[in-house]
C-alpha positions in Angstrom: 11.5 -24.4 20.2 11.3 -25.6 16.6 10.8 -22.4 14.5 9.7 -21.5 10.9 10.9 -18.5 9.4 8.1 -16.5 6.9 10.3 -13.5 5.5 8.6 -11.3 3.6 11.1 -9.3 0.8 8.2 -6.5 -0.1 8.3 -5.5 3.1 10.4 -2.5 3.5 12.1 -0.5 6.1 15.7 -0.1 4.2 16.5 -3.7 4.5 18.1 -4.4 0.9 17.7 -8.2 -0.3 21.1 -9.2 0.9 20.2 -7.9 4.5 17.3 -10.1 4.3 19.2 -13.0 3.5 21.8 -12.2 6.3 19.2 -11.8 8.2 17.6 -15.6 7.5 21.5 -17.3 8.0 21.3 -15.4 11.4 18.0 -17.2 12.7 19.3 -20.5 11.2 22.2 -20.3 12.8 20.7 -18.7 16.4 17.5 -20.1 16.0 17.9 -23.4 14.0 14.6 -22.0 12.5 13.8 -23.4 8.8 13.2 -20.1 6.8 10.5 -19.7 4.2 10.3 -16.5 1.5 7.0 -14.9 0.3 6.7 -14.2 -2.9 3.2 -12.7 -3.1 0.1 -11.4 -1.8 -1.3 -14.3 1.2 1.7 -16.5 0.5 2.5 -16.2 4.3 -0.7 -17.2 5.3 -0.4 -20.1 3.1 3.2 -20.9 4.7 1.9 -20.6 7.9 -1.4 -23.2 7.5 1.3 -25.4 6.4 3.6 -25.3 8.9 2.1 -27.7 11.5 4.9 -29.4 12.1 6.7 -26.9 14.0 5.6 -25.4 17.1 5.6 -21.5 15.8 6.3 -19.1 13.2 8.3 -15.9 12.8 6.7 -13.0 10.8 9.5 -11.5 9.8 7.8 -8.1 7.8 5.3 -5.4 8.9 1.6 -5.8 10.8 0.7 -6.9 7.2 2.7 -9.7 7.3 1.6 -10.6 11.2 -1.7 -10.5 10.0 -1.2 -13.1 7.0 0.9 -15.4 9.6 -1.7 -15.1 12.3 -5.0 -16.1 10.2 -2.2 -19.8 9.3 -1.5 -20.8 12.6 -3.0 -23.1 15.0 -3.6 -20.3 17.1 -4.4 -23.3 20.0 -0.7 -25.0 19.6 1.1 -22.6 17.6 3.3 -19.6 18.5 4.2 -15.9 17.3 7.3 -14.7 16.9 8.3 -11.3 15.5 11.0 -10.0 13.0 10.0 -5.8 12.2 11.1 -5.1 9.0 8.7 -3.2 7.8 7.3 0.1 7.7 4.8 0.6 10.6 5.7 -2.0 13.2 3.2 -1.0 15.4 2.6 -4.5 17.3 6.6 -4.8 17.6 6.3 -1.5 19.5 3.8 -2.2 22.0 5.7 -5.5 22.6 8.9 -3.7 23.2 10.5 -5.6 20.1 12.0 -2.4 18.4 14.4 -3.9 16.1 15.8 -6.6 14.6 19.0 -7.5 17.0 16.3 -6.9 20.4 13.5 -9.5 18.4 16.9 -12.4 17.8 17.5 -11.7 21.2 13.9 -12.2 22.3 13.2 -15.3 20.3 16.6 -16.9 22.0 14.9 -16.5 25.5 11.3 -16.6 24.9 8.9 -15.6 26.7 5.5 -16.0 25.9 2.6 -13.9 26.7 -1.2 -14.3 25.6 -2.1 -11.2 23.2 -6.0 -10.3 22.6 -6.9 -10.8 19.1 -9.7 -9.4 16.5 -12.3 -11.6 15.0 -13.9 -9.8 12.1 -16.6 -11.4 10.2 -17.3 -8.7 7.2 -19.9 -9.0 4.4 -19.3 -8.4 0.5 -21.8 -9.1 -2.0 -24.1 -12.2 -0.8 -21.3 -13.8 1.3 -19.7 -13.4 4.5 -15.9 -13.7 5.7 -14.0 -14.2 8.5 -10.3 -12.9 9.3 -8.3 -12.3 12.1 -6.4 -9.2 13.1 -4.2 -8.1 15.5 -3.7 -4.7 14.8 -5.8 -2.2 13.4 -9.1 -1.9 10.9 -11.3 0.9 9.7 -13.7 2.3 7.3 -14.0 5.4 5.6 -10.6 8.4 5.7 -7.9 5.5 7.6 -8.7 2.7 5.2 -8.8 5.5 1.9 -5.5 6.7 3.7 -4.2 2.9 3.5 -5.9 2.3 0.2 -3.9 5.6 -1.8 -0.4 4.2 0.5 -0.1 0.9 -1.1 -1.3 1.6 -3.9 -0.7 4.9 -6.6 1.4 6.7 -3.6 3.4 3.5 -2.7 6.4 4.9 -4.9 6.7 7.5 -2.1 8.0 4.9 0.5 8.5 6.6 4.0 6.3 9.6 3.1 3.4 7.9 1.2 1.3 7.6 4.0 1.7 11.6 4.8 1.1 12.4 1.3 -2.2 10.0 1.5 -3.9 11.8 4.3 -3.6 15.3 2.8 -4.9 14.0 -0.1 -8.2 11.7 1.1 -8.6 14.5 3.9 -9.7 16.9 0.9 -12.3 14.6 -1.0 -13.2 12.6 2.1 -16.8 12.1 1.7 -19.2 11.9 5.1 -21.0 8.3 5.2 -24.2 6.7 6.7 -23.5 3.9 8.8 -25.9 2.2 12.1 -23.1 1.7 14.6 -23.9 -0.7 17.9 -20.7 -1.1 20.8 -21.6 -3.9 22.7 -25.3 -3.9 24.1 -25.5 -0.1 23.9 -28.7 0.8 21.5 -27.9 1.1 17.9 -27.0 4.3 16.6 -27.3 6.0 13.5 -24.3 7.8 12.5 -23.3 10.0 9.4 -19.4 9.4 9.3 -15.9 10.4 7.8 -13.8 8.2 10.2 -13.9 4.5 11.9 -10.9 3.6 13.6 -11.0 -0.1 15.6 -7.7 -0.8 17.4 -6.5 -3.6 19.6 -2.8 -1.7 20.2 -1.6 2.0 21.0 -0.4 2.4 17.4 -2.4 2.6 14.1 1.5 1.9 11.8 4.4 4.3 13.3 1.2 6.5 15.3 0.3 6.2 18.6 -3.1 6.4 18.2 -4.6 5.4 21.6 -2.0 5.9 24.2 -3.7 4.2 27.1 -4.5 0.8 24.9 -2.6 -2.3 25.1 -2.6 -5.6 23.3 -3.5 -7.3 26.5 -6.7 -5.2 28.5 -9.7 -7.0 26.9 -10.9 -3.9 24.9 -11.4 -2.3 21.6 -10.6 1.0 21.4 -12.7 3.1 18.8 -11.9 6.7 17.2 -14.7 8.0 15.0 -16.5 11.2 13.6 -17.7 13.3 11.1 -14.5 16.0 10.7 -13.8 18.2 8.2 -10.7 18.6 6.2 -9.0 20.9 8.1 -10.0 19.5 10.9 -8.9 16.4 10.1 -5.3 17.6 9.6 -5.3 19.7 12.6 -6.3 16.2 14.3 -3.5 13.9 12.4 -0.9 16.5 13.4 -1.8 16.1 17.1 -1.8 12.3 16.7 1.9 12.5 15.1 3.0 15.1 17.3 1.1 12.8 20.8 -0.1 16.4 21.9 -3.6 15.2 20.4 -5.1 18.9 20.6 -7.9 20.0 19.0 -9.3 16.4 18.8 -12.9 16.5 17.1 -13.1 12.9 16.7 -14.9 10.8 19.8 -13.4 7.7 21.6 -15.0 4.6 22.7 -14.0 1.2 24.4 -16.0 -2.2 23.7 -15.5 -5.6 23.2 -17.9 -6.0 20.1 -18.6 -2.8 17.5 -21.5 -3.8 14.5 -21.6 -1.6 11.4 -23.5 -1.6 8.5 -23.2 0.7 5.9 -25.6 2.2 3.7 -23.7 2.0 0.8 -20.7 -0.4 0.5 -17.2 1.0 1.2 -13.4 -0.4 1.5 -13.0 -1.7 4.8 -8.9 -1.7 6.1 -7.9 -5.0 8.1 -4.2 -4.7 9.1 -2.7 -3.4 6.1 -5.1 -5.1 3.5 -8.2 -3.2 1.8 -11.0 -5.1 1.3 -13.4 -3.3 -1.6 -17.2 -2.9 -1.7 -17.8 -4.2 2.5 -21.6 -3.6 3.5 -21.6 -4.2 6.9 -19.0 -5.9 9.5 -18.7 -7.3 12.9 -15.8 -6.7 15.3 -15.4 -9.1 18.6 -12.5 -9.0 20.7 -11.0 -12.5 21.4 -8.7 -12.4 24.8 -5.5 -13.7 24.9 -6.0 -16.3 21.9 -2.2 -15.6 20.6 1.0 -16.8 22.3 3.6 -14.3 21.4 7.2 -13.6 21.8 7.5 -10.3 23.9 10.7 -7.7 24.5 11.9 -7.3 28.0 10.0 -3.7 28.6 6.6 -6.4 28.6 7.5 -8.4 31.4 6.0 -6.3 34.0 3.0 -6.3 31.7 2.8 -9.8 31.7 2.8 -10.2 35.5 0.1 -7.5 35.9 -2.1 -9.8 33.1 -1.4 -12.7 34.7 -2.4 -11.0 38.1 -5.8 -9.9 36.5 -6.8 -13.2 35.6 
């Protein structure tokens, strides 16, 4: 399989520069894969659009990276292949690919197995958009969580995203939103929290235990929750006891929201400022992915179910 190699450097789970570049010789060598390095904000998905020549690409970062690689392929012809580097992971640990020696050993023996996908379409100002995610999205506390992280708490690294929900849980402010799942009647909602997940983990938290990459569904966690509330609820989340949940969960292929004042809307990583309303519809199995061993058994029960 003729690989190219997208390695982002700003993502960061220790990997110094010089592991990185060890890292790129190693999937030359292995892989003969041609290796590319971002250098800013969307460069991967501008690497990947280009990369038609070759038959897939390796995200070799976080979820933020897979998400700039996935909306640059040829999601028809093209492949995935995954690197974790980063900080979260959380699609390379629902495909099993838990570091970087298990993902070179997975991309030497691929196997391939279709992974759902989000298609978002979002409004801002008088225009629509369209992106892909794999991952996770939200509006309101998650994406003000994100928003604080990568931004004036980034200097925190590991802990950032700790520090970021004790803060935003204290001046987390309720919102109005109509909210439709599916061809359920619309509902008006008043809101501190809207989760949208296509895998069991929202970064390094298993948010939805029961989810998986390949079942067809969104899973949704959403509510108005005060601030204690909503640290009672985190800590059950981190801790996968998940007591004292106030929040309510809901499964769907297509979630509508519009928003009575315009908010930052979370896609993967990226915040995306002053949203007004946005559409969420799952697309099954779109994206050919390299899996880890511990998915084979999930990839016979998909291709059972089909």
């Amino acid at each position: 399989m003729k690989w190219l190699a997208i390695l982002n450097p700003a993502a960061h789970n220790g990997a110094g520069r010089e592991q990185l570049r060890y890292l790129a010789r190693a999937l030359q060598r292995r892989l003969g894969a041609q290796c590319e390095w971002t250098s800013r904000p969307e460069h991967a998905r501008e690497i990947a659009h280009s990369s038609q020549r070759f038959e897939g690409c390796i995200a070799v970062g976080g979820d933020g990276t897979i998400y700039e690689v996935i909306n640059g392929l040829d999601l028809k012809r093209q492949y995935l292949g995954i690197v974790p580097t980063g900080t979260g992971n959380g699609l390379a640990r629902d495909l099993h690919v838990l570091d970087i020696s298990s993902a070179l050993r997975s991309l030497e023996t691929p196997r391939l197995v279709p992974l759902d996908l989000i298609k978002v379409r979002y409004h801002v100002g008088q225009s629509w958009h369209e992106r892909y995610i794999i991952h996770t999205s939200g509006v309101g506390y998650i994406a003000e969580v994100v928003a604080l992280g990568i931004g004036p708490l980034k200097w925190l690294r590991y802990l950032r995203y700790a520090a970021a929900a004790c803060v935003q849980c204290c001046r987390q402010q309720a919102f109005v939103a109509r909210m439709r799942i599916d061809d359920q009647p619309t509902q008006d909602c008043l809101l501190t929290n809207l989760v949208v997940n296509n895998t069991r983990y929202a970064g390094p938290f298993c948010l939805f235990p029961s989810a998986s990459v390949q079942d067809g569904r969104l899973d949704l966690l959403f509510g108005r929750i005060p601030p204690f509330s909503q640290l009672l609820e985190d800590l059950g989340i981190l801790t996968q006891t998940y007591f004292l949940e106030w929040s309510q969960r809901a499964r769907g292929q297509t979630v509508e929201l519009e928003l009575s004042k315009s908010a930052p809307l979370m896609l993967d990583g990226e915040v995306i400022a002053n949203v007004d309303a946005v559409r969420f519809q799952l697309d099954r199995g779109c994206l050919n992915c390299v899996t880890g061993p511990a998915s084979h058994q999930t990839e016979r029960q998909l291709a059972g179910s089909l």
